[in-house]
C-alpha positions in Angstrom: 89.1 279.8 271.4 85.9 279.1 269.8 84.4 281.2 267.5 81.7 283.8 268.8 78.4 284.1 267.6 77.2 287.4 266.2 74.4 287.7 268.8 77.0 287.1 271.4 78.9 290.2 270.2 79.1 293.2 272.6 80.3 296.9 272.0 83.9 296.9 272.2 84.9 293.3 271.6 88.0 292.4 269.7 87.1 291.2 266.2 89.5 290.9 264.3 92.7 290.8 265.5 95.9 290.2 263.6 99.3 289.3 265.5 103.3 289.2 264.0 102.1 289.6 260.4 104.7 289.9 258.2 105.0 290.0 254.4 108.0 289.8 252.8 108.7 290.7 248.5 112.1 290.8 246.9 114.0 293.3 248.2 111.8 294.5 250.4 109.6 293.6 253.9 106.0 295.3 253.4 105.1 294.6 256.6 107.8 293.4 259.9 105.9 291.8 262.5 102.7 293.9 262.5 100.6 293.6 265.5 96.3 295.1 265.2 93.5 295.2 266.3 89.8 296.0 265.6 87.2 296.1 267.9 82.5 295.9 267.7 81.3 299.4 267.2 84.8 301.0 266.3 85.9 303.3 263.4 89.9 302.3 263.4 92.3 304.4 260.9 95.5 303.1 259.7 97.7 306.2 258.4 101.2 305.5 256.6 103.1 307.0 253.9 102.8 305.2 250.4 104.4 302.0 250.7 104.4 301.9 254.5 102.4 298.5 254.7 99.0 299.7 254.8 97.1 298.0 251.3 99.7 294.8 252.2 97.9 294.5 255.7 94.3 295.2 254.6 94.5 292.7 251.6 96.2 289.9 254.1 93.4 290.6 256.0 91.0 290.3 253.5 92.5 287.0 251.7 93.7 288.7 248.7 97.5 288.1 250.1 98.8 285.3 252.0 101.8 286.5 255.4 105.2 284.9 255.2 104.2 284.5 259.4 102.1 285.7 261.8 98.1 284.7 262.6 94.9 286.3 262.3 91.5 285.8 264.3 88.2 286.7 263.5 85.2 286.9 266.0 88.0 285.0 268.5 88.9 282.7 266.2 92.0 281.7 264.5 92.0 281.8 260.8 93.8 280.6 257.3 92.5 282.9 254.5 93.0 280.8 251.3 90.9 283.3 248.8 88.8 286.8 249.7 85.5 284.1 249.9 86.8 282.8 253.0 86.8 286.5 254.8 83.7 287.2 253.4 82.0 284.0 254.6 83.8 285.3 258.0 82.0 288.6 257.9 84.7 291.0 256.2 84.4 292.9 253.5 86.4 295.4 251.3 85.6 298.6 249.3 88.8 299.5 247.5 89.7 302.9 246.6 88.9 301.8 242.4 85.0 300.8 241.9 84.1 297.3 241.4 81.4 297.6 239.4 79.5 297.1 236.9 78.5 300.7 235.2 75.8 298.8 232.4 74.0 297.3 234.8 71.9 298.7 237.8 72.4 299.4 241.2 70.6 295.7 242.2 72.6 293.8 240.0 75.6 295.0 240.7 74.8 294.0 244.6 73.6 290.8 243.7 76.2 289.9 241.1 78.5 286.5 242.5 76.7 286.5 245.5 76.1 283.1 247.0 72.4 283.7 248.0 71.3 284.2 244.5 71.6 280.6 243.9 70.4 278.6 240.6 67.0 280.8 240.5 67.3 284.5 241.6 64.2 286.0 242.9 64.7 289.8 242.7 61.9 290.9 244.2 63.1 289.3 247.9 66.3 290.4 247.3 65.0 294.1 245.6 63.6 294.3 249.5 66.4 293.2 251.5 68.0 295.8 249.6 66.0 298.5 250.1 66.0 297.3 254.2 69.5 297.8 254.3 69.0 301.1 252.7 66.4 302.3 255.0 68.8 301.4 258.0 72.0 303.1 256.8 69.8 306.0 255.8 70.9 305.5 251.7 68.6 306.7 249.5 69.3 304.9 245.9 66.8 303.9 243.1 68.0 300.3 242.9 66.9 300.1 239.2 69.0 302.8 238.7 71.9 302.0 235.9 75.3 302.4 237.7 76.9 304.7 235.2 73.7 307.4 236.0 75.0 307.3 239.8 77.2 310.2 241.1 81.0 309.4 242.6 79.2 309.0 246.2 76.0 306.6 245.4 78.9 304.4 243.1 80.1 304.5 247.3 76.6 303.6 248.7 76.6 300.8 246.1 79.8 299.4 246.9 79.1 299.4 250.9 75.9 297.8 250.3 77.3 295.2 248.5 79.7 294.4 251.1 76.8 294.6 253.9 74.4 292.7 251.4 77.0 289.7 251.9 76.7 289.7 255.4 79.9 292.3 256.1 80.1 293.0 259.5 84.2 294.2 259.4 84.2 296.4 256.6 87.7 297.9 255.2 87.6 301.1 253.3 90.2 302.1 251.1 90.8 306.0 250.7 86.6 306.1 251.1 86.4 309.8 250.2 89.2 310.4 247.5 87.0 310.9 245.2 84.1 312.7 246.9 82.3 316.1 246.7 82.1 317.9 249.9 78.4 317.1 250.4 78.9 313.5 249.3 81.9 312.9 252.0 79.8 314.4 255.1 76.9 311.8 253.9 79.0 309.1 253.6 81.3 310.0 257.2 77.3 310.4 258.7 76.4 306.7 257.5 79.9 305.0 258.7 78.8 306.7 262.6 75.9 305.0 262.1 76.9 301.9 261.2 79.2 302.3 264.3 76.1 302.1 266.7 75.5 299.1 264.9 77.8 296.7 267.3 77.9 294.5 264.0 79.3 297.0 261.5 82.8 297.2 262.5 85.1 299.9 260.1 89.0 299.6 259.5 89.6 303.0 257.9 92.6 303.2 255.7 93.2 307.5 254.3 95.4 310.1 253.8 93.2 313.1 254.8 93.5 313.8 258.4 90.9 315.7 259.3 88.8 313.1 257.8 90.5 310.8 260.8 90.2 313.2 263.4 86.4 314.2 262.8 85.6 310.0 262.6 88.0 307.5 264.4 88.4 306.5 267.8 91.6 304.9 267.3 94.4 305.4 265.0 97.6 302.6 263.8 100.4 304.6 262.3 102.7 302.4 260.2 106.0 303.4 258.6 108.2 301.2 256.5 106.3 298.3 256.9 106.4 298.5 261.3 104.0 300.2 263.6 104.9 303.0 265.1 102.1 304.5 267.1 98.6 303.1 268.1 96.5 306.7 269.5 93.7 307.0 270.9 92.1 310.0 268.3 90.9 312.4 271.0 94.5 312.8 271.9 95.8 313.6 268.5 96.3 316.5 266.0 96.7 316.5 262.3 100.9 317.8 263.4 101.0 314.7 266.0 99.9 312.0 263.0 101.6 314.1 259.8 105.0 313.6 262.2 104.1 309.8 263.3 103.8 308.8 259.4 106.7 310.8 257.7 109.0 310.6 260.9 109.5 314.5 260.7 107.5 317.6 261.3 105.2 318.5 258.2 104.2 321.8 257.2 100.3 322.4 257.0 100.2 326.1 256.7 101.2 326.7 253.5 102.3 329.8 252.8 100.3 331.6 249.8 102.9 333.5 248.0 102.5 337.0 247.2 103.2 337.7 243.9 102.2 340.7 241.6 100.2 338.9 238.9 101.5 339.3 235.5 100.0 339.3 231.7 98.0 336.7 230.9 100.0 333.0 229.4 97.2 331.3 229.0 94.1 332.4 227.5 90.9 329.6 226.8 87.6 330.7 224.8 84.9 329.1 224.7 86.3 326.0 224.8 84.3 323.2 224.1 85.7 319.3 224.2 84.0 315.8 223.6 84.8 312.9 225.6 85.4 309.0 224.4 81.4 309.0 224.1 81.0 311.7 221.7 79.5 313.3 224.5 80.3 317.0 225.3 82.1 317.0 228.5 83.5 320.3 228.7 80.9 322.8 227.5 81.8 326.5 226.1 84.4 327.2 229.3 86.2 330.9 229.1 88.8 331.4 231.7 92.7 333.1 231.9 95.5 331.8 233.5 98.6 334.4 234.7 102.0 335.4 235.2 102.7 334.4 239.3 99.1 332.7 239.6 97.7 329.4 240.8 94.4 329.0 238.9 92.5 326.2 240.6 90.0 323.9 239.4 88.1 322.4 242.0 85.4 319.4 240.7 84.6 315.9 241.6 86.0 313.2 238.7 84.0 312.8 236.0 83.0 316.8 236.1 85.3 317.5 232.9 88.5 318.3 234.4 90.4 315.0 232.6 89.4 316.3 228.9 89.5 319.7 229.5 93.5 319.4 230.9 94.3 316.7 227.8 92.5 319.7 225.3 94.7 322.2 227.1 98.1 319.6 226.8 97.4 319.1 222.9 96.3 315.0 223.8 92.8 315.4 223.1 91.1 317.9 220.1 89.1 321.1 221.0 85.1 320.4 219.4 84.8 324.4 219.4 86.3 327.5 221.1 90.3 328.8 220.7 93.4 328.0 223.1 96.5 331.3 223.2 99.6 331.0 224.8 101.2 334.0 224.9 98.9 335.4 222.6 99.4 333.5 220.0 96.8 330.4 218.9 97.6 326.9 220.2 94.5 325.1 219.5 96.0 323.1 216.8 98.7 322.6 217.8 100.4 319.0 218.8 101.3 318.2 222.4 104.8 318.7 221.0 104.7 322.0 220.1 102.9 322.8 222.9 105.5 321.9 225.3 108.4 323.3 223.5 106.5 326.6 223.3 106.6 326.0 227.2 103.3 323.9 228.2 104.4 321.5 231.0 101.3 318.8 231.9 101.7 316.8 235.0 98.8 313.9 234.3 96.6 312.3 236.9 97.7 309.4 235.6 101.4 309.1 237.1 102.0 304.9 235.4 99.7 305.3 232.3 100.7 308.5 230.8 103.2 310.4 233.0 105.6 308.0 232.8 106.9 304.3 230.9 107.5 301.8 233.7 110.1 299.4 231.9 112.0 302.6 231.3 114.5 303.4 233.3 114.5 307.2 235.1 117.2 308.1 233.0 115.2 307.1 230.1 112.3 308.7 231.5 113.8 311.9 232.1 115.2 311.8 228.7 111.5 312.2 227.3 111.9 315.9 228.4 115.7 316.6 226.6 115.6 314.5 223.5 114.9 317.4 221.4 117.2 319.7 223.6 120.6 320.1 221.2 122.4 320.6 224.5 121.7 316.7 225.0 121.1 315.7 221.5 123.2 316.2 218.4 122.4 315.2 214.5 120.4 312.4 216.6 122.3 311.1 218.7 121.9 311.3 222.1 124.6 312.4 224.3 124.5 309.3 226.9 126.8 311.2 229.7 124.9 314.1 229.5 121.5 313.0 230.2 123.0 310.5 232.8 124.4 313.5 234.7 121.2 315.8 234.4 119.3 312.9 235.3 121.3 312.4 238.4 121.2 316.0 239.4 117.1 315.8 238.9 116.6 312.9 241.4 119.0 314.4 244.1 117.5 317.6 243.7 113.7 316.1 244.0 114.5 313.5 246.5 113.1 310.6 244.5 114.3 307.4 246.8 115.9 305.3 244.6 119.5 303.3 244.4 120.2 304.3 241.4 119.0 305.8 238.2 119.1 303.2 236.2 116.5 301.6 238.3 112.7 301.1 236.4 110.2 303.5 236.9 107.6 300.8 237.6 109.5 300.0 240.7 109.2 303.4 242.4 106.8 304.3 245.3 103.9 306.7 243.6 105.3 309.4 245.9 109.0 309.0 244.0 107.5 308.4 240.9 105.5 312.3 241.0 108.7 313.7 242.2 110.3 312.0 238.8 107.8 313.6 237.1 107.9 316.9 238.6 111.7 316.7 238.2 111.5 316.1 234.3 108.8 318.7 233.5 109.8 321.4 236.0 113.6 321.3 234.9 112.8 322.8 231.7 110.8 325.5 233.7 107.8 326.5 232.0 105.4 328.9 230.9 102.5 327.1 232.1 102.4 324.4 234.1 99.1 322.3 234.1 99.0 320.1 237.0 96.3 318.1 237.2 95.6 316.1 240.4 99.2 316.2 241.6 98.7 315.0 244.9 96.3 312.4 244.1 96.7 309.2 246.2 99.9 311.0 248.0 100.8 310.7 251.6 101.5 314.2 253.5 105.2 314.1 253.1 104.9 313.9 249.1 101.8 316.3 249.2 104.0 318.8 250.8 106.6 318.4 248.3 104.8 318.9 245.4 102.3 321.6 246.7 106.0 323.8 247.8 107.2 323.2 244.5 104.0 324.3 242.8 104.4 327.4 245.2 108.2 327.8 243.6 107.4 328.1 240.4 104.5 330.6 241.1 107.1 332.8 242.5 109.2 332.3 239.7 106.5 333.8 237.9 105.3 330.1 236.3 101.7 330.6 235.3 100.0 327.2 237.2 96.7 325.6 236.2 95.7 323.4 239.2 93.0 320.7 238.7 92.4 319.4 242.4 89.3 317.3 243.6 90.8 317.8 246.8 88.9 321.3 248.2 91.1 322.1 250.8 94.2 321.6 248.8 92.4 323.9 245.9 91.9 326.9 249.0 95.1 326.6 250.0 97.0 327.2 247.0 94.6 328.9 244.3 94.9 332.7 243.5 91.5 332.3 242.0 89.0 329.1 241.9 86.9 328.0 239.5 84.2 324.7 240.5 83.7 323.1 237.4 80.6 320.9 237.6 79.2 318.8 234.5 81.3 320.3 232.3 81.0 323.7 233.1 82.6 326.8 235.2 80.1 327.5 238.0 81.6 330.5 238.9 85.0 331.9 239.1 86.0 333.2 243.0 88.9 335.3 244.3 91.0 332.4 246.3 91.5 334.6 249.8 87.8 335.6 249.9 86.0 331.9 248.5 84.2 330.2 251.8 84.4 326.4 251.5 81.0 325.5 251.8 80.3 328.2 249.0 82.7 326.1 246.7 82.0 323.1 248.1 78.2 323.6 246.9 79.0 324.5 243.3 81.2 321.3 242.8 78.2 319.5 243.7 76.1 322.0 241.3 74.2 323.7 243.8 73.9 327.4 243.5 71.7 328.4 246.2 74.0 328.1 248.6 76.1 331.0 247.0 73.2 332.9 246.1 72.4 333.1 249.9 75.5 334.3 250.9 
């Protein structure tokens, strides 16, 4: 078939279409003969546990991976993607999940930078109002000499879609779009991808974990599971319980239930707590707040707000500028990360490869990190090999990490398995306080659900739990009291049961009014 010409393009026409597509690594098929389909004018989720197939299929389709078999066709045509330039001469483009930008150089540059058109001599004044044309018909309102690293979490969005459209996008594939998002900034965004939609040329392949997000946007929805498809829907005739069940294979909980548990005396006590960040800058700023007995404290903000220094001050990994840290009581803020946890500090990072685990370790080894010290597991130095072997084996049946054996690498774990590994090793030794900070980051809803119960559990066990979330709903759900933490600061602290979304919403973005109205 020969290719079609944009202008020839009509609402509802295939455009990209990809048949048999299969991927095969060692040990493992990512994706088995995957058949899909996107058509002119459509917003088209694809849902799927971690390590389901989904990134596999998105980066075959944008030239970043070459299939074992199978064929692709864009605009009706078949296609051999040798390199990501051959999509985006096709009319694809890709906004991943991590930014691909530049932050020392402004929002123009960063659009123009290795695009073709710019040629030998650049004239930035065409370009500046191409730009800005784009801009006015997507509705984005940017200063485009605007330094990236000024821009908020969702203009870093705008930039990165108008770079793909800049290049001539007209499939565009975004990767977890709103993880990272305040309230406000995700409705803009979801607002802009409709209109794009009545745009027969801007075709979106949506590729999330939040489900209402799908509901409230697609019109079609490919489920895949272990690497096959396993439900194409049509969205009006989904629910979240329909989609949750297609991914996981079983029914997922979404109600959690909010324990009631008779708050106890306070573990954790900050005062005016004040923290720099790698820039000498002060990114937490004079923060008071109390964390008890039998309570989730929740911190809801979007990144880059000061959560990240303000849980590493709290975990002993980062130095307090000003302000004094109590556990128990008793003065912490000196303290190493050590002595913190074996005074019964337990800190679940964001960052589940970097710091919450060593991937050419092997879980054994990483569940070690937790006992080493423990005389029941280590004696006059040596370590008692049996011993941790066992407890290790008892952790990861207990946690349900997937895995063939313990002596497996962490590095080779899905990031679902490798959170409940790192549950499993801080957890076990059942602490005072458990800081938890973005523990369902990047999870699908089976592995949300696991950790969110098992933050519930050790509430009830009468765990005090510091929860940093930029997910909102996930912070309502579980949190005994909220806190929105925006540049730095608390911008209020709310009783859980009673806070309204769009209230805390608002005061992640910094806007007050809104709870001043109320």
């Amino acid at each position: 078939m020969d290719v079609l010409s944009t202008n020839e393009i009509k609402h509802g026409d295939v455009v990209l279409e990809a048949r048999g597509i299969t991927k095969r690594y060692p040990g493992l098929v990512a994706n088995d003969h995957v058949d899909f389909e996107v058509r002119a004018g459509e917003i088209h989720a694809i849902l799927g546990e971690n390590g389901a197939g989904k990134t596999t299929l998105m980066s075959i389709l944008f030239g970043l991976v070459r299939p074992d078999e199978g064929e692709i066709y864009v605009f009706g045509k078949k296609v051999n993607f040798k390199s990501p330039l051959d999509a985006i001469k096709l009319g694809i483009g890709m906004v991943h999940q991590t930014r691909k930008l530049v932050a020392a150089h402004t929002v123009l540059e960063n659009i123009l930078l290795g695009h073709p058109k710019t040629g030998v001599i650049l004239d930035f004044k065409k370009a500046a109002e191409e730009v800005a044309r784009l801009c006015d018909r997507y509705e984005y309102k940017l200063n485009l000499n605007d330094k990236v690293w000024h821009l908020s979490e969702g203009e870093k969005q705008m930039v990165e879609i108008l770079k793909a459209l800049y290049r001539g996008a007209r499939i565009l594939i975004l990767d977890e779009p709103t993880s990272s998002l305040a309230p406000p900034e995700t409705k803009k965004l979801l607002e802009t991808i409709q209109i794009m939609t009545r745009d027969e040329l801007a075709i979106v392949p949506f590729i999330t974990h939040k489900l209402p997000v799908v509901l409230s946007v697609s019109q079609r929805v490919t489920v895949l599971r272990r690497g096959k498809v396993v439900a194409r829907l049509n969205t009006r005739e989904a629910t979240e319980q329909m989609l949750a069940r297609e991914m996981v294979g079983r029914e997922v909980m979404f109600n959690l239930e909010r324990a009631q548990v008779e708050r106890g005396k306070a573990v954790l006590e900050v005062q005016n707590l004040s923290v720099y960040d790698e820039k000498g800058m002060k990114a937490v700023k004079d923060v008071s707040f109390s964390v008890h007995e039998g309570e989730i404290f929740g911190i809801a903000g979007v990144s880059g707000n000061g959560q990240q220094p303000l849980a590493e001050a709290l975990a002993g990994l980062r130095k307090a500028a000003e302000g004094r840290v109590l556990l128990d009581g008793s003065e912490i803020t000196r303290l190493s990360s050590m002595e913190r946890w074996k005074r019964g500090i337990g800190y679940i990072p964001s960052e589940q490869r970097a710091v919450g685990s060593i991937g050419d370790f092997s879980l054994v080894e990483n569940i070690l990190m937790s006992y080493y010290y423990d005389d029941e597991f280590c004696r006059r130095g040596v370590i008692d090999a049996k011993k941790i072997r066992a407890r290790a084996e008892e952790l990861v049946a207990e946690y349900g990490v997937a895995t063939p054996s313990v002596d497996v690498l962490a590095k080779n774990l899905s990031g679902g398995n490798l959170q409940k590994l790192i549950l499993a090793r801080v957890l076990s030794r059942q602490p005072r306080l458990i800081i938890a900070n973005l523990p369902t980051q990047g999870l699908d809803v089976g592995a949300t659900e696991f950790v969110q119960n098992k933050l519930l559990e050790a509430k009830k066990a009468g765990a005090a739990v510091l929860l940093i979330s930029e997910d909102l709903d996930e912070v309502l759900a579980l949190s005994d009291r909220i806190a929105p933490m925006y540049e730095g600061r608390f911008m209020d602290i709310l009783p859980g049961g009673e806070a309204e979304r769009e209230i805390v919403g608002a005061l992640m973005a910094g806007i007050r009014q809104k709870a001043a109205e109320q």
